[in-house]
MARKEMAR-154976 format. One record per residue (C-alpha): x negated, y negated, z; residue number from 1; residue in three letters. Coordinates in Angstrom, 3 decimals, m for minus. Example, Ala and Ser with C-alpha at 12.3 -4.5 7.8 and 13.67 -1.06 7.14 Angstrom:
REM MARKEMAR-154976
<nupa px="m12.300" py="4.500" pz="7.800" num="1" residuo="ALA"/>
<nupa px="m13.670" py="1.060" pz="7.140" num="2" residuo="SER"/>
***
This chain:
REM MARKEMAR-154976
<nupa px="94.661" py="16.564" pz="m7.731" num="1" residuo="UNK"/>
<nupa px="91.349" py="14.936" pz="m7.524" num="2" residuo="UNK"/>
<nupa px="89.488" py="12.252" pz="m5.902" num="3" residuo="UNK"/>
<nupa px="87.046" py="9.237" pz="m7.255" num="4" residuo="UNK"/>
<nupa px="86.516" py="5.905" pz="m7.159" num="5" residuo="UNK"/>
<nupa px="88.921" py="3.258" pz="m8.487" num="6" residuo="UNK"/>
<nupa px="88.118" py="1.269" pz="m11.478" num="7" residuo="UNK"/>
<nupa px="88.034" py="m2.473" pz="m11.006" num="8" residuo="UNK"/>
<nupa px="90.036" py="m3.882" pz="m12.640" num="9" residuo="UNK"/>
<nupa px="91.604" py="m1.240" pz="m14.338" num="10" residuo="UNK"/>
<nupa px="93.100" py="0.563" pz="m11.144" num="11" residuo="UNK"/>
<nupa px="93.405" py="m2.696" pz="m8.753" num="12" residuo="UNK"/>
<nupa px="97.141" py="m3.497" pz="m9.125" num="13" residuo="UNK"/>
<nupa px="98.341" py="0.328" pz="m9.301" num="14" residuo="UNK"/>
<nupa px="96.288" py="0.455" pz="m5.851" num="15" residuo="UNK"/>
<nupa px="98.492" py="m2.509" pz="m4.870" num="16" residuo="UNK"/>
<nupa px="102.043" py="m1.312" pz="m5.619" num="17" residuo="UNK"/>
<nupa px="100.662" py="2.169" pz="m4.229" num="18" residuo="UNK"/>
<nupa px="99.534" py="0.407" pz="m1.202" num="19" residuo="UNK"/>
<nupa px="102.852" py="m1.901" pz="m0.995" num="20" residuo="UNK"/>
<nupa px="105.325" py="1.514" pz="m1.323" num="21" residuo="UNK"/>
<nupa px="103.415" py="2.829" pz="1.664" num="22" residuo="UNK"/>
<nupa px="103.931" py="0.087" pz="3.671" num="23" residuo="UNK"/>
<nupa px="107.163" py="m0.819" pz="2.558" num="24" residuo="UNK"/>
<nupa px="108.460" py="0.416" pz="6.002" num="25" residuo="UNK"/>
<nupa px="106.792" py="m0.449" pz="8.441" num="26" residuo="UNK"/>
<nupa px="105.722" py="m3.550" pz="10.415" num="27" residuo="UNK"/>
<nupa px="102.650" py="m4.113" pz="8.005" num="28" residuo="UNK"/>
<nupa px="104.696" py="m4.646" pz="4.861" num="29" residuo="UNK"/>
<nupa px="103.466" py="m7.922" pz="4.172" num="30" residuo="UNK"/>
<nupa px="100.247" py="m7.414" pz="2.765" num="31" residuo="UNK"/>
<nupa px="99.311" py="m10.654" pz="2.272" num="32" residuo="UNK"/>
<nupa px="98.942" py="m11.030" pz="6.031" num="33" residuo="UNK"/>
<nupa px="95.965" py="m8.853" pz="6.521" num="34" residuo="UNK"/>
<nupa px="94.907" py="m7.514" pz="2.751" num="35" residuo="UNK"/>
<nupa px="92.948" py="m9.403" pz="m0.012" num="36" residuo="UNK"/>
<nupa px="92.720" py="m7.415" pz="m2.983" num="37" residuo="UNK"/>
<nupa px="90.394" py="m9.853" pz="m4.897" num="38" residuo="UNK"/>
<nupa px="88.297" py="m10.085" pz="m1.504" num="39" residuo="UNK"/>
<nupa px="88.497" py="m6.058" pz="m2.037" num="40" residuo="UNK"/>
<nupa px="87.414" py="m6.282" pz="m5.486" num="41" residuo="UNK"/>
<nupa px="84.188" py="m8.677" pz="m4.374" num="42" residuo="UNK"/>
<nupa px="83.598" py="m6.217" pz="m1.563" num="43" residuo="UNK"/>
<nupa px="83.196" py="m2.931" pz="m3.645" num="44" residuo="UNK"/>
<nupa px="81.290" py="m5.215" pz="m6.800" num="45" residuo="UNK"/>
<nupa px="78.892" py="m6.085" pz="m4.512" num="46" residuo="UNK"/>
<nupa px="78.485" py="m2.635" pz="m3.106" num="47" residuo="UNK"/>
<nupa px="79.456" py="m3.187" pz="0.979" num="48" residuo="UNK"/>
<nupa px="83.173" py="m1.543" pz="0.279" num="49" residuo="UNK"/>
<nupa px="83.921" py="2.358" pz="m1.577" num="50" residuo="UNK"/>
<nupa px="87.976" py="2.244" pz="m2.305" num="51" residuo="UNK"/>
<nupa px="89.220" py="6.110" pz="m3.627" num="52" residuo="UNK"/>
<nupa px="91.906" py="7.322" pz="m5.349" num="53" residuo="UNK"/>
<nupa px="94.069" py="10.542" pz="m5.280" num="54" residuo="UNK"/>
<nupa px="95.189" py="10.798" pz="m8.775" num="55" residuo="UNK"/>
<nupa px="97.254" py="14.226" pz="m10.172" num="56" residuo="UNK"/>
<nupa px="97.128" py="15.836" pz="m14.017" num="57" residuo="UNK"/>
<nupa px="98.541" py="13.086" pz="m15.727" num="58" residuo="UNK"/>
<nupa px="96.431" py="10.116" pz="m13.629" num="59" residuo="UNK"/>
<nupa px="98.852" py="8.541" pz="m11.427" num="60" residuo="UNK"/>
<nupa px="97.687" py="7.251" pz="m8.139" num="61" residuo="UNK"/>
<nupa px="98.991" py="9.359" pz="m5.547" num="62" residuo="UNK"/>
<nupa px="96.911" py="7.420" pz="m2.616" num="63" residuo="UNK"/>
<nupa px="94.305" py="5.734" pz="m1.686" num="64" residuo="UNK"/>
<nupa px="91.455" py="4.741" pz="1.115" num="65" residuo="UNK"/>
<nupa px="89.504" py="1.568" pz="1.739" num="66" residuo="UNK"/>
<nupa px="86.482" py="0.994" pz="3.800" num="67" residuo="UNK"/>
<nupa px="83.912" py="m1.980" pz="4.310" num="68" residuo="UNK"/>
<nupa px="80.158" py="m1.732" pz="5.687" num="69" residuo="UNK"/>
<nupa px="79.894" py="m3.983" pz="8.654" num="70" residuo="UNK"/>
<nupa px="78.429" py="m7.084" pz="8.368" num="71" residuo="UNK"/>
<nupa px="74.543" py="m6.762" pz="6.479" num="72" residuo="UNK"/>
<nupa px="73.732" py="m9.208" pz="9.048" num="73" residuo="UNK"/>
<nupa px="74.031" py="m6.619" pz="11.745" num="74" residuo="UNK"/>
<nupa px="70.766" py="m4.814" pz="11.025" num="75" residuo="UNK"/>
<nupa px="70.966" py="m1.142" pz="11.613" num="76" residuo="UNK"/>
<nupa px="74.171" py="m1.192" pz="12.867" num="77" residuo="UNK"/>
<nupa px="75.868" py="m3.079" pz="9.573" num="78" residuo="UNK"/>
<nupa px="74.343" py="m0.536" pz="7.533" num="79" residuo="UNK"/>
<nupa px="75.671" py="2.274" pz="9.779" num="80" residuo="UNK"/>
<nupa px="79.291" py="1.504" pz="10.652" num="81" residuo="UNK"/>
<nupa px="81.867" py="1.348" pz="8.604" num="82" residuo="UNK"/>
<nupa px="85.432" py="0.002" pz="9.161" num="83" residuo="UNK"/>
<nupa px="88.471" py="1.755" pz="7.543" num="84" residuo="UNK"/>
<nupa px="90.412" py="m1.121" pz="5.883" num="85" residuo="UNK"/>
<nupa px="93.044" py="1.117" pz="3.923" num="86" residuo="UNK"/>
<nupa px="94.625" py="4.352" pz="3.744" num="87" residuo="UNK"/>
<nupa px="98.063" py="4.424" pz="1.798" num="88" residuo="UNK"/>
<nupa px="99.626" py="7.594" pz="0.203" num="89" residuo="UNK"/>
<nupa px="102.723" py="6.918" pz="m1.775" num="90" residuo="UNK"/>
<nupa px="105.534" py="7.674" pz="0.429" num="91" residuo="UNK"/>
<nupa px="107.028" py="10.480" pz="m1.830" num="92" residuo="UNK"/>
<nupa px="103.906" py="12.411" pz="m1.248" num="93" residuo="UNK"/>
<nupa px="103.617" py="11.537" pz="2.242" num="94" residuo="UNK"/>
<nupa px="102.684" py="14.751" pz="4.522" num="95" residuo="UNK"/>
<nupa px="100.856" py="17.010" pz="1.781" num="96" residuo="UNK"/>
<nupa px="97.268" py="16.486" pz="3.260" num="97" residuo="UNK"/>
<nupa px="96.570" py="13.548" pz="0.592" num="98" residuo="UNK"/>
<nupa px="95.265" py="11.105" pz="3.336" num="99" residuo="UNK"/>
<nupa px="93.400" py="13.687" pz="4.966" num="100" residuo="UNK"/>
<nupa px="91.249" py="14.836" pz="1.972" num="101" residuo="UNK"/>
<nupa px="90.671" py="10.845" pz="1.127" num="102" residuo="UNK"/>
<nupa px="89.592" py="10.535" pz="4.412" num="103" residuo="UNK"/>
<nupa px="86.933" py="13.265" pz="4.071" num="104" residuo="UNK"/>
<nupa px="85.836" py="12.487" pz="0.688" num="105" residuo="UNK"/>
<nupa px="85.642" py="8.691" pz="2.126" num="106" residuo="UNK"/>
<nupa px="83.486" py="10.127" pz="5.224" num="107" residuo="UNK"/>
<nupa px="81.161" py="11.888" pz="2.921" num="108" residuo="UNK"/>
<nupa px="80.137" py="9.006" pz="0.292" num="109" residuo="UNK"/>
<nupa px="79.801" py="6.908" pz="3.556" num="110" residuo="UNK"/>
<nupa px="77.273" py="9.481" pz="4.703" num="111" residuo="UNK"/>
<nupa px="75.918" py="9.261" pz="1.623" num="112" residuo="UNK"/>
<nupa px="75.439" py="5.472" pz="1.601" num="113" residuo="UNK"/>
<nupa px="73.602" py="5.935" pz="5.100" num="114" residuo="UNK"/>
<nupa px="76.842" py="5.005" pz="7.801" num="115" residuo="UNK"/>
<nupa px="76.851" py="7.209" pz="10.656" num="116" residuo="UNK"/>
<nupa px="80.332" py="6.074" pz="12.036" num="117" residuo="UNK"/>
<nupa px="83.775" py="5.051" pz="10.775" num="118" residuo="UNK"/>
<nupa px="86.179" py="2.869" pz="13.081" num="119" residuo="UNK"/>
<nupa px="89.598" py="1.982" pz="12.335" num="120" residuo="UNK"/>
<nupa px="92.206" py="m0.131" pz="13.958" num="121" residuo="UNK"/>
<nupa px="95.798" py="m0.043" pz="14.057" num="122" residuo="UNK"/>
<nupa px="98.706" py="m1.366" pz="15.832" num="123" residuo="UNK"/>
<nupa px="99.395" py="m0.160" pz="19.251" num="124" residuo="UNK"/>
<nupa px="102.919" py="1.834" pz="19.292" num="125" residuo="UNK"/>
<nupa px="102.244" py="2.765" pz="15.624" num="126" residuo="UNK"/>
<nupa px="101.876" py="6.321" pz="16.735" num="127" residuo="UNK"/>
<nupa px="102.190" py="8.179" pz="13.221" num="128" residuo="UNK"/>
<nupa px="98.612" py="6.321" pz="11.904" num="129" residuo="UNK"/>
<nupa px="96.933" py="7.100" pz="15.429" num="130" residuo="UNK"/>
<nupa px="97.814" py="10.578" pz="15.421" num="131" residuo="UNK"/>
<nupa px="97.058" py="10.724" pz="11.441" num="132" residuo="UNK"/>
<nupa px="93.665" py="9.566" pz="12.505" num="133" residuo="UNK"/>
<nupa px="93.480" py="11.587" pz="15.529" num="134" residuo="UNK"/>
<nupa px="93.921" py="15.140" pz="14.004" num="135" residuo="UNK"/>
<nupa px="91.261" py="13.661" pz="11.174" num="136" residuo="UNK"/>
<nupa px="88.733" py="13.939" pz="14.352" num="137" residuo="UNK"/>
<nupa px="88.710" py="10.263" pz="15.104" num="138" residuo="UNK"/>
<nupa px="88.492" py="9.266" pz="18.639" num="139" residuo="UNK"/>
<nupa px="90.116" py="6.429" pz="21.015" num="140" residuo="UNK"/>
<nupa px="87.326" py="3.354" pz="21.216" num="141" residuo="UNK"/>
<nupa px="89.790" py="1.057" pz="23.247" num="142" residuo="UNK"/>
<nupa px="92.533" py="m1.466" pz="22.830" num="143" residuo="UNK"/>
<nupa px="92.839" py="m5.285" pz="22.562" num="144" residuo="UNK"/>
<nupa px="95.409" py="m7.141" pz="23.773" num="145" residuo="UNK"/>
<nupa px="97.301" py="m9.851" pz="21.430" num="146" residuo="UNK"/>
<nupa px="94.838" py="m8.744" pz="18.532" num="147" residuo="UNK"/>
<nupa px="96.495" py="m8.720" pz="15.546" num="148" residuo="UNK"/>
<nupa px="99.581" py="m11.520" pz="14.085" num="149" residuo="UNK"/>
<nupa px="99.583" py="m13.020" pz="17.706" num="150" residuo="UNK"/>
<nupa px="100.619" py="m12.505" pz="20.868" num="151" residuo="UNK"/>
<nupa px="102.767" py="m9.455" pz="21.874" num="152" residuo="UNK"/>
<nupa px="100.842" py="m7.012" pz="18.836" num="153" residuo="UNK"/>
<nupa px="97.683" py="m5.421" pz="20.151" num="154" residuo="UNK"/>
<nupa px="95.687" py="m2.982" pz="18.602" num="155" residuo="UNK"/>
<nupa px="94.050" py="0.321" pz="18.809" num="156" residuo="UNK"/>
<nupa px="90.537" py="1.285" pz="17.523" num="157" residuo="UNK"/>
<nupa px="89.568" py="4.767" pz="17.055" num="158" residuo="UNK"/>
<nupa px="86.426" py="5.986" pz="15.936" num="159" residuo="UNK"/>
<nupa px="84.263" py="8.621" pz="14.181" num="160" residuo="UNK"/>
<nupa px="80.658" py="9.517" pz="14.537" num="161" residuo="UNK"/>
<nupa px="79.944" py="11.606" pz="11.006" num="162" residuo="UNK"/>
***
């Protein structure tokens, strides 16, 4: 297996159905709710967002990891902090360290582009990504209430200093 950086266009709708099988069970299947992957495409083209791939021998995407600079307008701290947007492994090759060595190749060419931290939020009770994310070194940054689709779903943040 190997890691590098999707081709746009090329790779964007294999990251998609990649992305969708991932999420296909859980609360966050609908995609469209909180996932652009035009915006995505605009993101990494104009060089604020770094999306990876996993891919084995043959090419297939195995998984992938998404993450956005903060807002340019931020100064310092845009340039610094990084938010993780994505992390999907196809559920077949769930639990074989895939997300884990995105995640570290992810924190290293964010090093590389200058960020000194990586956040991430989830939804609170969704205790398989917070522990994912937890054993990857990330730490608890605090909770808001009603955050995400409404009331009743808050979220978690987590966050790594690199």
């Amino acid at each position: 297996m190997k890691i590098e950086s999707i081709l746009i266009p090329k790779d964007t709708k294999e990251v998609e159905s990649v992305t969708q099988d991932a999420f296909s069970e859980t609360g966050d299947a609908s995609l469209v709710e909180w996932l652009s992957f035009g915006e995505m495409e605009n993101v990494i083209n104009g060089g604020r967002g770094i999306c990876l791939k996993a891919v084995d021998d043959a090419g297939r995407i195995l998984g992938v990891t998404y993450a956005e600079q903060e807002r340019p307008s931020n100064g310092n701290e845009g340039v610094e902090k990084w938010v993780i947007i994505l992390a999907a492994v196809l559920r077949e090759k769930s639990g074989k360290k895939i997300g884990s060595q995105l995640l570290q190749e992810m924190e290293k060419v964010v090093q590389d582009r200058g960020g000194a931290k990586m956040f991430v939020f989830t939804n609170e009770g969704d205790e398989r990504v917070i522990n994912f994310y937890r054993k990857n070194g990330y730490k608890d940054a605090g909770r808001i209430e009603d955050y995400q689709y409404g009331k009743g779903n808050s979220a978690v943040f987590l966050l790594k200093y690199l």
